[in-house]
C-alpha positions in Angstrom: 74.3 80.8 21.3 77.8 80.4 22.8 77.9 79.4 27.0 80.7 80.0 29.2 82.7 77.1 30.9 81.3 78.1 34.1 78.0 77.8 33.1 77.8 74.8 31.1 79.5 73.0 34.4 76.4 74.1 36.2 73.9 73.2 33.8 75.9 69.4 33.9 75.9 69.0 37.7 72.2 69.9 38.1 71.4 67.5 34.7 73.1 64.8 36.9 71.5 65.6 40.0 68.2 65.3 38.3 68.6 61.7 36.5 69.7 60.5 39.7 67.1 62.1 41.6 64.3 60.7 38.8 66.2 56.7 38.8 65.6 56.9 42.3 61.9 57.8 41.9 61.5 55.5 39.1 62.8 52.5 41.6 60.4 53.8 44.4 58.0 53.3 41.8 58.5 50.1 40.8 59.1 48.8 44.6 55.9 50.3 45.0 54.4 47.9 41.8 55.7 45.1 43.1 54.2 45.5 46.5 51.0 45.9 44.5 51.4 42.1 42.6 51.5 43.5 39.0 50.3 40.7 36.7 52.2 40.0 33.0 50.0 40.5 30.1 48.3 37.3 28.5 49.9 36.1 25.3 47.3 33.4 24.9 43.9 32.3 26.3 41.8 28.6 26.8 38.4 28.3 27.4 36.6 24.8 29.1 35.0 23.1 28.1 35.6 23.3 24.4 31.9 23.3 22.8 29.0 23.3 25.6 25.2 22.1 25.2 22.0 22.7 27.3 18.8 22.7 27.0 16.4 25.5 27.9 16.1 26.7 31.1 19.7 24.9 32.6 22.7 26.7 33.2 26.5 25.6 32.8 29.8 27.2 33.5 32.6 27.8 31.4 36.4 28.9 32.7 39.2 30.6 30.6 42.6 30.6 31.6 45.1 33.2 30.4 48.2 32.6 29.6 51.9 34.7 29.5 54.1 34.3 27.1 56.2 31.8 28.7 53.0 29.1 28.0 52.8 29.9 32.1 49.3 30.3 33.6 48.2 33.7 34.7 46.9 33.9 38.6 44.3 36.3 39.0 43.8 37.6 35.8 40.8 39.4 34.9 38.6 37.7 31.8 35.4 39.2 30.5 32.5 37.0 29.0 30.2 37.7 26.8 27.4 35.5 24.1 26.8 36.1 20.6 23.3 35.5 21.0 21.6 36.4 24.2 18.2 35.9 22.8 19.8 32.0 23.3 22.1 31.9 25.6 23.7 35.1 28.3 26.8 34.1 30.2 27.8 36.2 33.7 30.6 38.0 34.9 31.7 34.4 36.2 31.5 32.4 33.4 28.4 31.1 34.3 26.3 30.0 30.4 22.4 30.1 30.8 20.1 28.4 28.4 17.9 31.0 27.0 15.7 29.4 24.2 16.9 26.7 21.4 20.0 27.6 18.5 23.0 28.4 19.2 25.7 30.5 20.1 29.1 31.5 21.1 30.3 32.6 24.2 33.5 34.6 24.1 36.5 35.2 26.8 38.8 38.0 26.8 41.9 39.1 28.5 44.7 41.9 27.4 43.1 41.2 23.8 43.5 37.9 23.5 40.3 35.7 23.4 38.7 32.4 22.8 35.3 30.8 22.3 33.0 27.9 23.0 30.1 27.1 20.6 26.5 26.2 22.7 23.7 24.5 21.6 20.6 24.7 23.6 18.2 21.5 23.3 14.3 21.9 24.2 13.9 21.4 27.6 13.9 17.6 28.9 11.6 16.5 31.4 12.9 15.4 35.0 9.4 14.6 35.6 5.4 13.9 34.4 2.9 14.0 36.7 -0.5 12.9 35.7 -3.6 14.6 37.0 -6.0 13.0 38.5 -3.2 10.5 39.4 -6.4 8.0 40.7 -9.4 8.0 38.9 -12.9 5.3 39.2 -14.6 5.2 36.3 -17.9 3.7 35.1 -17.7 2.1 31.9 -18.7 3.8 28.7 -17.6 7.0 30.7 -15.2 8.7 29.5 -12.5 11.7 31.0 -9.9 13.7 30.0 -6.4 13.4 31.9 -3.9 15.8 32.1 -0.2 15.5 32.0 2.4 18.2 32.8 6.2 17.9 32.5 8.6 19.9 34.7 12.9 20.1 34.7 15.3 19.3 36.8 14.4 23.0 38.6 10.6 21.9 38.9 9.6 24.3 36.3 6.6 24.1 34.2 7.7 22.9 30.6 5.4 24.8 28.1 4.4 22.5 25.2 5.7 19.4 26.2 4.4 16.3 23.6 3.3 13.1 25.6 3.3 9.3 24.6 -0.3 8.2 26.6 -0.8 4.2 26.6 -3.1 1.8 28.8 -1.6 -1.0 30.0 -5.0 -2.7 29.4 -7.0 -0.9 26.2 -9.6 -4.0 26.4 -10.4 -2.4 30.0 -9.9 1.5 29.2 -8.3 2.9 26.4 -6.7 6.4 26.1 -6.2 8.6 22.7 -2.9 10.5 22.4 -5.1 13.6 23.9 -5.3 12.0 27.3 -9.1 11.4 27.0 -9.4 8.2 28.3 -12.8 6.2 27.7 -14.1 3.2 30.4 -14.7 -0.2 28.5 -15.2 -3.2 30.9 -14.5 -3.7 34.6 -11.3 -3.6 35.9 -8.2 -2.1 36.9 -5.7 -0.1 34.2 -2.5 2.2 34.6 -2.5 4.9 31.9 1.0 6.7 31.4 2.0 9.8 30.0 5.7 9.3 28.7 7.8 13.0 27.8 11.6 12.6 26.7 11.6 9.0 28.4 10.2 10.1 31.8 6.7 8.5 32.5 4.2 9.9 34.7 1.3 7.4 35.5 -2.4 7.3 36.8 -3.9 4.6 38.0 -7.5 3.9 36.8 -10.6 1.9 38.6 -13.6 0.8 35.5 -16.7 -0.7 37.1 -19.8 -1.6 35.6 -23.1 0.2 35.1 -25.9 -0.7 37.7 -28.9 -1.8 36.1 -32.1 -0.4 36.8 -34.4 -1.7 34.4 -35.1 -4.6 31.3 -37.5 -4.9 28.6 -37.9 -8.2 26.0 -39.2 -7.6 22.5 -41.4 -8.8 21.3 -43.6 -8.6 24.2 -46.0 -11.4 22.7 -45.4 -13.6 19.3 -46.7 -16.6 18.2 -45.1 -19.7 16.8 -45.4 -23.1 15.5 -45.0 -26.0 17.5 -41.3 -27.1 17.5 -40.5 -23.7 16.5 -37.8 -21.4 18.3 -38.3 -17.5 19.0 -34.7 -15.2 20.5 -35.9 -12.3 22.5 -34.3 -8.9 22.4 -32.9 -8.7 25.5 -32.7 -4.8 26.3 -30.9 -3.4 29.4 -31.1 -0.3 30.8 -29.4 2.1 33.6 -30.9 3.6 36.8 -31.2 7.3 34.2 -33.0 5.0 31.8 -30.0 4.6 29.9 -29.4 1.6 27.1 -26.7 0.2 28.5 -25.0 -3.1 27.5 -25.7 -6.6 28.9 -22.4 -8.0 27.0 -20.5 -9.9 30.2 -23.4 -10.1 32.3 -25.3 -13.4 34.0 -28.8 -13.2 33.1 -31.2 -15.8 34.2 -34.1 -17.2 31.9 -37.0 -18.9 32.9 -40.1 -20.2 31.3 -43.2 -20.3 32.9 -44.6 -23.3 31.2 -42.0 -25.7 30.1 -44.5 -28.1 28.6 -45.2 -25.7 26.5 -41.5 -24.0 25.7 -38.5 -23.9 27.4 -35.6 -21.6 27.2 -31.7 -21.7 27.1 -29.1 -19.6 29.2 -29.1 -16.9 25.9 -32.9 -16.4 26.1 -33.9 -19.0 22.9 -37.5 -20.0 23.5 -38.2 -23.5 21.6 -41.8 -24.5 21.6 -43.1 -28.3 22.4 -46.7 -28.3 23.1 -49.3 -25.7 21.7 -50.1 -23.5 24.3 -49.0 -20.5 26.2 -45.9 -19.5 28.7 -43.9 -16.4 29.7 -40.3 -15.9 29.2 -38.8 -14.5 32.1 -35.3 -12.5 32.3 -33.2 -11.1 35.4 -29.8 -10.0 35.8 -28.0 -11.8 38.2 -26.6 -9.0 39.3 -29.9 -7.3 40.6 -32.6 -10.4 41.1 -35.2 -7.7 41.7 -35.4 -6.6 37.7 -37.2 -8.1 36.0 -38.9 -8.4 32.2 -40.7 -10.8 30.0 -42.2 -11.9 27.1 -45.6 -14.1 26.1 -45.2 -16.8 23.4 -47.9 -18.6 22.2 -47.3 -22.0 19.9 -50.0 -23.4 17.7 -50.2 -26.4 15.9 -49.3 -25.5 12.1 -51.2 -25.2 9.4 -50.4 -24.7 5.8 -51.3 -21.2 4.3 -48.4 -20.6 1.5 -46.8 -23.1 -0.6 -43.9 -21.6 -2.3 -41.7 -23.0 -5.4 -38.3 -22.3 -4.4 -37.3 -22.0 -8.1 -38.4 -19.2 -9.1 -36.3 -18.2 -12.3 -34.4 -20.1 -14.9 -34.2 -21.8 -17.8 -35.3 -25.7 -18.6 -32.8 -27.4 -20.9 -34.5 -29.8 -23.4 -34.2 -33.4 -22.4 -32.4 -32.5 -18.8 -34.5 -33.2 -15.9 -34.1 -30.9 -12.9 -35.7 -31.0 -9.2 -37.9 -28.1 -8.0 -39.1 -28.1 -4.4 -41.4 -25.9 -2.3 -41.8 -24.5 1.3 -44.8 -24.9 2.9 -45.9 -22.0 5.4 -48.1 -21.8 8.3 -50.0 -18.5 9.6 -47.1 -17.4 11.3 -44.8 -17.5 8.2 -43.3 -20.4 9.2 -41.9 -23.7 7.2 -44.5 -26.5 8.1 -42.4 -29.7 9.3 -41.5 -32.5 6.6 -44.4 -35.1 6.1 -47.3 -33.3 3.9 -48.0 -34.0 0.8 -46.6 -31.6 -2.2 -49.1 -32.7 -5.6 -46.7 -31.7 -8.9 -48.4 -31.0 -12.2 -48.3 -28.9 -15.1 -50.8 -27.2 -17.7 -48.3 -28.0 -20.7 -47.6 -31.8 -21.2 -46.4 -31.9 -24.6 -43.8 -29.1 -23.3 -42.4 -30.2 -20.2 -43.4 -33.7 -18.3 -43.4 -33.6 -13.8 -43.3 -36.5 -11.6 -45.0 -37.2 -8.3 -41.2 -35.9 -6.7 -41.2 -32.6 -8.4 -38.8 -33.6 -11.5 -39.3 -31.8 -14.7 -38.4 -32.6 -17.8 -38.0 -30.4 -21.0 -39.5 -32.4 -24.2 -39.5 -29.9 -26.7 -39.1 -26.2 -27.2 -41.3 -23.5 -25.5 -42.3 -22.0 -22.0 -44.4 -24.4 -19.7 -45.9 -23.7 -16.2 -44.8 -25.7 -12.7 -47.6 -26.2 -10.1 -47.6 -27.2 -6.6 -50.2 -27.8 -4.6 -50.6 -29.1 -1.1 -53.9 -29.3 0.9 -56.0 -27.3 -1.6 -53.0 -24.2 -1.4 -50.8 -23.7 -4.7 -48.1 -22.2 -6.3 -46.9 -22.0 -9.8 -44.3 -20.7 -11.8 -43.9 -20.5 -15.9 -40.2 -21.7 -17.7 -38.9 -21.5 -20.4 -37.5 -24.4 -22.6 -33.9 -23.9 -24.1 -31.2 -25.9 -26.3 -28.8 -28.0 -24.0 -26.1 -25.3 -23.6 -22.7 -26.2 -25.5 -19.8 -27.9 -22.7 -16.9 -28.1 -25.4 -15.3 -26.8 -28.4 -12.1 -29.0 -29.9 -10.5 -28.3 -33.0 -8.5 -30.8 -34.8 -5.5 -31.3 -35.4 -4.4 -29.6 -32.2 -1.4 -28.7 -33.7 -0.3 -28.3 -36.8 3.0 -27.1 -38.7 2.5 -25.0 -42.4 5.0 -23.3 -44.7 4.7 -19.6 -45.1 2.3 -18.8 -47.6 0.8 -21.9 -47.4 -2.8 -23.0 -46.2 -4.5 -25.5 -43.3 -8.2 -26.6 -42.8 -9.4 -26.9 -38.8 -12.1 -28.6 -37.9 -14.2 -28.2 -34.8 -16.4 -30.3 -32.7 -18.8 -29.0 -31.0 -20.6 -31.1 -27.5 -23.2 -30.0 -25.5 -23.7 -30.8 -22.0 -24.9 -34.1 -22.3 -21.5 -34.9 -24.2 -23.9 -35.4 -27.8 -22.4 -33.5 -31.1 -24.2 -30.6 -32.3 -23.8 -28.5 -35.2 -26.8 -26.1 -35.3 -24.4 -23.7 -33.2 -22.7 -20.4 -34.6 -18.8 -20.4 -34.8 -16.6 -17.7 -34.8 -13.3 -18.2 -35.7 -10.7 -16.1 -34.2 -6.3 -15.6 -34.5 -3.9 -14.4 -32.2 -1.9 -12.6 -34.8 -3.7 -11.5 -37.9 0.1 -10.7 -39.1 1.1 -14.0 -38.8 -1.9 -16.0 -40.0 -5.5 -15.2 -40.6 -8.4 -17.8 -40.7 -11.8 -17.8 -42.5 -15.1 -18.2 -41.0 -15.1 -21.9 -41.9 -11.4 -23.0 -40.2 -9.1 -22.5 -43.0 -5.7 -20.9 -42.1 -3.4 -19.0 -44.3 0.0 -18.4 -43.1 1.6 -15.2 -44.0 5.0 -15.0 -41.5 7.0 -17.3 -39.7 5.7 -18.5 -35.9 3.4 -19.7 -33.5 -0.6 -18.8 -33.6 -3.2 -20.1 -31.6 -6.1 -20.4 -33.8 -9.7 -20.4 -31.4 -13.4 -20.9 -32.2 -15.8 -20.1 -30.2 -19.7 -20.5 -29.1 -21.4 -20.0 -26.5 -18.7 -19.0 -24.4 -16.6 -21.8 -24.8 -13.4 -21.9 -26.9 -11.3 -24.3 -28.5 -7.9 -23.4 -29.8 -5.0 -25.3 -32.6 -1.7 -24.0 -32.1 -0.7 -23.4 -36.3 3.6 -23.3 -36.3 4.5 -21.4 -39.5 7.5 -22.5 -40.8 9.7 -19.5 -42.4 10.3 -20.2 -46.5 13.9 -20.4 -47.0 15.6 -17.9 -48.7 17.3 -18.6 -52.1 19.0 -15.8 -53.6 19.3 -11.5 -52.9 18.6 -9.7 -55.5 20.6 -6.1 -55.8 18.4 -3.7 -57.8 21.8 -2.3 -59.6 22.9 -2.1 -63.1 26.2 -4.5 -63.1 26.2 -5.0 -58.9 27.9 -1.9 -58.3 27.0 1.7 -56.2 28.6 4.8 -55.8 28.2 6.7 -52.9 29.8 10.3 -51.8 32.5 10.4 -49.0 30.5 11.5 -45.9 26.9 10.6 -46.8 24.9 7.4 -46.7 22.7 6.6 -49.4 20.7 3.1 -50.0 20.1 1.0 -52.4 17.1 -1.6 -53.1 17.1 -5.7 -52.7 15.0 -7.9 -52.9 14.9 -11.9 -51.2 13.8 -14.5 -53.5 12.5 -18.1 -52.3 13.4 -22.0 -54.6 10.7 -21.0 -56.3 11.0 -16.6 -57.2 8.6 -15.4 -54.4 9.7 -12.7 -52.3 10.4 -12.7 -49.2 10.6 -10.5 -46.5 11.8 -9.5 -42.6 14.8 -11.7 -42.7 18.1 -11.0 -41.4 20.4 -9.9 -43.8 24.3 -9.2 -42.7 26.1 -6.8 -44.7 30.3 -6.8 -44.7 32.5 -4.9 -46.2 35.9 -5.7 -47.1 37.3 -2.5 -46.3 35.4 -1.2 -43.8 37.7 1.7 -43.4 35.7 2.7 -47.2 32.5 1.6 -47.1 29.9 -0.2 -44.5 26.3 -0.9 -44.8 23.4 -2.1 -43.2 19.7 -4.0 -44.2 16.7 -2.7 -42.5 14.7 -5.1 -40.8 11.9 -5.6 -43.6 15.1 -6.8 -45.9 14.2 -4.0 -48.9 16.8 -1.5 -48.4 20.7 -1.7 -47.9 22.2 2.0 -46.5 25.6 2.7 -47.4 28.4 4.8 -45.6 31.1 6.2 -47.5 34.3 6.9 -45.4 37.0 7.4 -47.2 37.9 7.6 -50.9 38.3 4.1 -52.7 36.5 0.8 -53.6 35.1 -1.8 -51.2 32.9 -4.9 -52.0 29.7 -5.6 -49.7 28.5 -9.1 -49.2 25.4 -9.2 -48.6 24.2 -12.6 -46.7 20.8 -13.9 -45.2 21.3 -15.5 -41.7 18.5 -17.8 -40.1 17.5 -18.3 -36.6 20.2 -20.6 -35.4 22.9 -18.6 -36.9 23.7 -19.9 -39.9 24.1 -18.7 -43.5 20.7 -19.4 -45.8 20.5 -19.2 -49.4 23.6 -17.7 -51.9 25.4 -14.2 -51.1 25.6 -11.6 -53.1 28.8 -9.2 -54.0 28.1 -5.2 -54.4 31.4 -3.3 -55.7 31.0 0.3 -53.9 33.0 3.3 -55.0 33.5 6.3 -52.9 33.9 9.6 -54.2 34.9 12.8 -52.9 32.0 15.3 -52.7 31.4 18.2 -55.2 30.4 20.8 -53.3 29.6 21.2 -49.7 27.9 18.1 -47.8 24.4 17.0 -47.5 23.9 14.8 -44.9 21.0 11.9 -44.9 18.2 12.6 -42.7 
């Protein structure tokens, strides 16, 4: 559309008149902003401290800073907080971390966009303190009570399954389980403690002893030989009627008659007199309890006479002593000084002496008797060979060839040191591969080493140590036509030898060395029992094996042989040996 020139002047003057009008609003504006302490936007933002951990229950704060672009901090600037995890930790609207339960979490600040985080760990709650409940406590002893300890943080609350350490600083007094059950043992005083996260919590403990209300001895009444001794059974009792315990405690014995006993300070009652008297106990403690016992001695009398020996063999022609026990009415041994009469219904079996001594004479079974004022005992045996004390074999030690034979002798001693030879032997090896031996001592060696060669009787053994000497080998035999073998590149095949001895026996288990000239052709091996030679073809071409027996200190035995190989290529594809 076309304007006129006075127009358009009018439309320029009022478009000036506006911007003018709108800078100056604009710098109202912005004097008003200033007035108002406009912040600049946050480029950056820190958070303090940089990871945080707490345990349950405790609180922490953590401060961000903002900061402009400038690296300058921001005054004043408004940062929100907020947890990854509140079901662990919740921060405020101030920064301010609380400790909800153990993990962990991150608490984030945020300002214009920009944030930052700090990772928190919350611990189970530590104890500030334990207290122990009943902190004092008497106790009598065998009673037992169970303590309780609680644990509370450092804002005296309650911890909720708190684990405790409990110890006694005396367990021979009162001990404690790891329960808090504490159980009274012997007078005295005890702290038990209760220990959570290193804080102890203690209670102190008072153990005295149980009153006693009542005794009783057992036997009441018993009767004993003179110079005999009868222990009471001291039993104690409570003021309930309890059995309590008289371990510690002074008791006083007394004997009403010590002509006829007296007693020690343990209750032992020894007799000296026949007669009659009454054993008297009291604790010390309580002079007006009381409890006793009759004993009556008598003079003894023999009743029982009893062979002490009552099983067992007799060797022939070995004396042995037999004694016996003479008993009164009260079951008692009489005192030394009667008369024991030793005889026996078999003479021409065994023969007794006055003292008891009996003596086998020939084979058979025989009856002991004792008898002393007109009471007897008796007891049958049985009359055996003297058993055998030794088996040697000579020589001790002998050396054989292989192959080769050995006769062992072996002397056999009984236990009076005389030679017998009515007694089975049985001949025995150590290594039946080695050497075997005959039920009369003779030893055939069949490999080279050590034996030990035993015989044995009666449980006794006597050994020869046999040393087989290995059979030198002479010459190795190659079972090939014109000592030569073919064998296809890539494939081992074998071929047969055979170890001859001076004299043409064979010979086995040696160690045979196998080298090849060209081992980039051919190589081979023996097998340990020296029958068989494998052979690996490599390459195309001929090769000569020597084949060589080598003894035990390294050194070539007996003549080599030379085996001309020839490897040729294979027709066909390649079977491998197994």
């Amino acid at each position: 559309m076309r304007v006129s020139a006075p127009i358009a002047n009018i439309r320029a003057t009022l478009t000036a008149t506006l911007r003018a009008t709108t800078t100056t609003l604009a710098l109202i504006g912005m004097a008003g902003c200033l007035d108002l302490k406009t912040t600049a936007d946050a480029c950056s933002i820190s958070v303090a401290p940089a990871t945080l951990t707490l345990p349950v229950n405790s609180t922490s704060s953590i401060v961000g800073t903002a900061f402009d672009c400038s690296g300058n901090s921001i005054r004043n600037k408004k940062i929100s907080y907020s947890s990854s995890n509140t079901a662990v930790a919740t921060v405020t609207t101030e920064g301010n971390v609380i400790a909800v339960s153990v993990g962990g979490a991150s608490v984030s600040v945020v300002a214009d966009g920009k944030s930052a985080s700090v990772p928190v760990t919350v611990t189970p709650e530590v104890a500030a303190t334990v207290i122990i409940n009943p902190s004092v406590l008497t106790l009598r002893r065998t009673n037992t009570r169970d303590l309780v300890a609680t644990a509370r943080n450092s804002q005296n609350t309650i911890i909720a399954n708190s684990t405790f350490r409990w110890s006694s600083s005396n367990s021979s007094i009162l001990s404690v389980d790891q329960s808090g059950k504490v159980t009274a043992i012997a007078p005295g005083s005890v702290v038990v403690t209760a220990t959570a996260d290193q804080t102890v919590g203690s209670a102190s403990i008072i153990v005295t002893d149980i009153p006693i209300g009542s005794c009783t001895l057992s036997p009441a009444s018993s009767k004993v030989t003179v110079s005999q001794s009868v222990q009471p059974t001291l039993v104690v009792r409570d003021t309930a009627n309890n059995v309590i315990s008289s371990q510690g405690r002074p008791i006083v014995w007394t004997s009403s008659n010590e002509i006829v006993a007296t007693v020690s300070n343990t209750g032992l009652a020894t007799t000296r007199k026949a007669g009659t008297t009454t054993i008297t106990a009291s604790p010390a403690e309580n002079a007006q309890v009381t409890c006793n016992a009759s004993i009556q001695a008598v003079d003894p009398r023999i009743v029982q006479v009893v062979i002490q020996q009552r099983t067992g063999s007799l060797r022939l022609g070995i004396p042995r002593g037999f004694s016996a026990a003479l008993l009164d009415s009260t079951n008692s041994q009489v005192p030394a000084g009667r008369i024991t009469t030793w005889s026996t219904n078999t003479p021409t079996v065994i023969g007794i002496t006055s003292a008891g001594i009996v003596t086998g004479l020939s084979l058979g079974t025989a009856r002991v008797i004792a008898t002393a004022e007109g009471v007897a005992d008796t007891v049958q045996l049985s009359v055996t060979n003297v058993p055998v004390a030794t088996v040697t074999l000579s020589p001790v030690q002998i050396s054989v060839q292989e192959g080769a034979t050995t006769q062992l002798r072996a002397v056999v001693t009984d236990s009076t040191g005389r030679e017998v030879s009515d007694r089975p032997l049985e001949w025995l090896t150590s290594d039946p591969t080695k050497a075997t031996v005959s039920s009369t001592g003779l030893v055939t060696a069949i490999a080279a080493g050590t034996v030990n060669i035993g015989a044995t009787t009666e449980a006794r053994l006597g050994q020869s140590t046999v040393i087989i000497q290995q059979t030198p080998v002479d010459t190795i035999v190659a079972n090939l036509s014109n000592a030569s073998f073919t064998v296809t590149r890539g494939v081992t095949s074998a071929f047969a030898i055979t170890l001859l001895d001076s004299r043409g026996n064979t010979l086995r288990t040696r160690n045979v060395v196998v080298s090849s000239d060209t081992p980039g052709v051919s190589l081979g091996a023996a097998n340990t029992q020296s029958t068989l030679v494998s052979v690996s073809g490599i390459t195309l071409g001929e090769t000569m094996l020597t084949l060589q027996v080598v003894n035990g200190n390294n050194q070539n035995e007996g003549k080599a042989t030379r085996v001309r190989v020839t490897v040729i290529a294979p027709v066909g594809p390649v079977v491998r040996a197994p």
